[in-house]
PyMOL commands that place a pseudoatom at each C-alpha (Angstrom):
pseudoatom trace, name=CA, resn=UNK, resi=1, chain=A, elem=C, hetatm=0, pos=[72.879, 62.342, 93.634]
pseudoatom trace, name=CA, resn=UNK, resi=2, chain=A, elem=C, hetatm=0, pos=[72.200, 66.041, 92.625]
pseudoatom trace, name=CA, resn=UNK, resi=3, chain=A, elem=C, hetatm=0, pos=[72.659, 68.806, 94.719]
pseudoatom trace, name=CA, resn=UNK, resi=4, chain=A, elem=C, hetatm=0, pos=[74.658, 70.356, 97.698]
pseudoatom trace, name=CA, resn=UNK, resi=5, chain=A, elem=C, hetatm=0, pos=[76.062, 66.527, 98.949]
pseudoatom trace, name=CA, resn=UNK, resi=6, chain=A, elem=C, hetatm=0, pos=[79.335, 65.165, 97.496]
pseudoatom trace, name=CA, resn=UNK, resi=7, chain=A, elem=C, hetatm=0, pos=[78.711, 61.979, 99.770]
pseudoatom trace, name=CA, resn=UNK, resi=8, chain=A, elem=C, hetatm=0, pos=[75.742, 59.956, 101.562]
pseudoatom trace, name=CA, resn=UNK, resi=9, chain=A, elem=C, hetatm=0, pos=[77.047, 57.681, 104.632]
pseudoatom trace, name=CA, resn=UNK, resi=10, chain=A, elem=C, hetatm=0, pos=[74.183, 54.981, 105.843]
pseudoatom trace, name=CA, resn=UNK, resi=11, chain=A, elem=C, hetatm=0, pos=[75.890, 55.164, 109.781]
pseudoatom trace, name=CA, resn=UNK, resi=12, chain=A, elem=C, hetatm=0, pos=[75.011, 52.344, 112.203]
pseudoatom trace, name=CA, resn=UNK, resi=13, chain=A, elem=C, hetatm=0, pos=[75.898, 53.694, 115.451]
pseudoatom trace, name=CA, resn=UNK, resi=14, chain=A, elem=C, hetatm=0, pos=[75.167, 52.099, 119.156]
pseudoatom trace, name=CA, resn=UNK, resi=15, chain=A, elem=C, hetatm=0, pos=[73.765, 55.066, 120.427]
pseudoatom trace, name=CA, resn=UNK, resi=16, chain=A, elem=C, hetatm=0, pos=[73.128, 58.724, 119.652]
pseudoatom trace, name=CA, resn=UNK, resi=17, chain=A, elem=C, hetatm=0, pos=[76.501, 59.646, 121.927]
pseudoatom trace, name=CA, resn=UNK, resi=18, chain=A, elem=C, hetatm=0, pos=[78.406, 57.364, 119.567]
pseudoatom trace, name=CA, resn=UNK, resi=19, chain=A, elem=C, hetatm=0, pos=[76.746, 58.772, 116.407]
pseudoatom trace, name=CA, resn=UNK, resi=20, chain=A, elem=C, hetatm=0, pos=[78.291, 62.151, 118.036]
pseudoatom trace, name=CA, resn=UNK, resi=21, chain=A, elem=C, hetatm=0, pos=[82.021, 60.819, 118.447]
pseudoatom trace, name=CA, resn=UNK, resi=22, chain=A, elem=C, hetatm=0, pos=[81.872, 59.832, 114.726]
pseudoatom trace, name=CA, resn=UNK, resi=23, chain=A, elem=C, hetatm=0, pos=[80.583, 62.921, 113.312]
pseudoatom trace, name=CA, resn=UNK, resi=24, chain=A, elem=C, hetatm=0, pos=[83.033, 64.877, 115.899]
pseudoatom trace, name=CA, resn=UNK, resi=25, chain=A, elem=C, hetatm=0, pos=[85.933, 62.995, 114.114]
pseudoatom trace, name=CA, resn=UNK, resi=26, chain=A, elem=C, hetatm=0, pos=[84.268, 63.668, 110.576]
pseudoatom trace, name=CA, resn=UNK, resi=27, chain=A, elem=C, hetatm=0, pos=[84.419, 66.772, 110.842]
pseudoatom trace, name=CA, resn=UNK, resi=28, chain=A, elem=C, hetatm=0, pos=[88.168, 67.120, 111.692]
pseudoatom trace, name=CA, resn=UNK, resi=29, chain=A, elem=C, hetatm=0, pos=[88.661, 65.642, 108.188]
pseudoatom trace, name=CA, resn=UNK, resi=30, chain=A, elem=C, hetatm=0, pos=[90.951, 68.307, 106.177]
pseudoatom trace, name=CA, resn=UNK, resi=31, chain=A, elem=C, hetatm=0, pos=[88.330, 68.939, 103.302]
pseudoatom trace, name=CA, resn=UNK, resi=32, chain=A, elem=C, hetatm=0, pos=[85.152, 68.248, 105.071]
pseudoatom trace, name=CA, resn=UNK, resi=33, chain=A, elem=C, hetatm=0, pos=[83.449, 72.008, 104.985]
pseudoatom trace, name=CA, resn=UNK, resi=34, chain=A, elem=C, hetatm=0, pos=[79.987, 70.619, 106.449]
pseudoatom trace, name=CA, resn=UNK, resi=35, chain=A, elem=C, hetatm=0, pos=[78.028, 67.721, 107.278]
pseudoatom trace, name=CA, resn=UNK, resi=36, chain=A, elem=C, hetatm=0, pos=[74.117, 67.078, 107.771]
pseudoatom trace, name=CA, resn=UNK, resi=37, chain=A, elem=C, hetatm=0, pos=[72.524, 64.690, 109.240]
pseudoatom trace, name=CA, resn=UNK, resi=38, chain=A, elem=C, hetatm=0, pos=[68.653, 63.012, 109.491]
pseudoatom trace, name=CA, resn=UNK, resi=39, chain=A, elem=C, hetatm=0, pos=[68.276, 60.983, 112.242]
pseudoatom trace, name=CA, resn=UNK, resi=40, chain=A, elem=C, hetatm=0, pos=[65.307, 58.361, 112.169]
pseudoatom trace, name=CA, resn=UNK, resi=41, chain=A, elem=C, hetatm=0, pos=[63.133, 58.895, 115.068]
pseudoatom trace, name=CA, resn=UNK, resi=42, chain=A, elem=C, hetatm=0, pos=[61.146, 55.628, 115.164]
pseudoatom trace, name=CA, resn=UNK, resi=43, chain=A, elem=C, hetatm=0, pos=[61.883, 52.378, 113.612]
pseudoatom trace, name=CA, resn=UNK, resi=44, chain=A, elem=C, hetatm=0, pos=[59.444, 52.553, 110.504]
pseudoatom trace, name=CA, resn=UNK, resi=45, chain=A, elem=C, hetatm=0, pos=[60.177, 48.666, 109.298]
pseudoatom trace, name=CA, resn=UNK, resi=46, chain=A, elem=C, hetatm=0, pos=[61.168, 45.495, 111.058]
pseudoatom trace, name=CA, resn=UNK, resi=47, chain=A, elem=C, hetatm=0, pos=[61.811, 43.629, 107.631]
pseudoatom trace, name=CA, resn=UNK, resi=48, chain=A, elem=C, hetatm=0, pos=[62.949, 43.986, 103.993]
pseudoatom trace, name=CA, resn=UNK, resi=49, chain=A, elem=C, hetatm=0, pos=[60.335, 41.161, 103.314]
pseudoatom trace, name=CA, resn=UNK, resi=50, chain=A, elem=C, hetatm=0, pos=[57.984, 42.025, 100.296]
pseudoatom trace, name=CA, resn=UNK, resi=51, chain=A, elem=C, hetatm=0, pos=[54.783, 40.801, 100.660]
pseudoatom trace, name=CA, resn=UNK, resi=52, chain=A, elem=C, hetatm=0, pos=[53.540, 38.319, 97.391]
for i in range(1, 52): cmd.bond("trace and resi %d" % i, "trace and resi %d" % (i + 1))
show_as sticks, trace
zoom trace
């Protein structure tokens, strides 16, 4: 990675309210200055299948 991040998380969270809590305790982390986050807004993919 190049840029402003020093880490990328892949979060799996039940809910957008639970996706909160975690970043909420993230961000009491001594060290963590800031955090951004993309959240998908549709579900893009159902598989990982390539087609042959």
């Amino acid at each position: 990675m190049a840029g402003d991040c020093d880490f990328l998380l892949r979060v799996v969270a039940a809910d957008l309210n639970a996706y909160r809590q975690f970043q909420a305790r993230l961000a009491r982390i001594k060290g963590v200055q800031s955090l951004k986050s993309d959240v998908p807004m549709q579900q893009v993919k159902l598989t990982s299948e390539l087609p042959v």
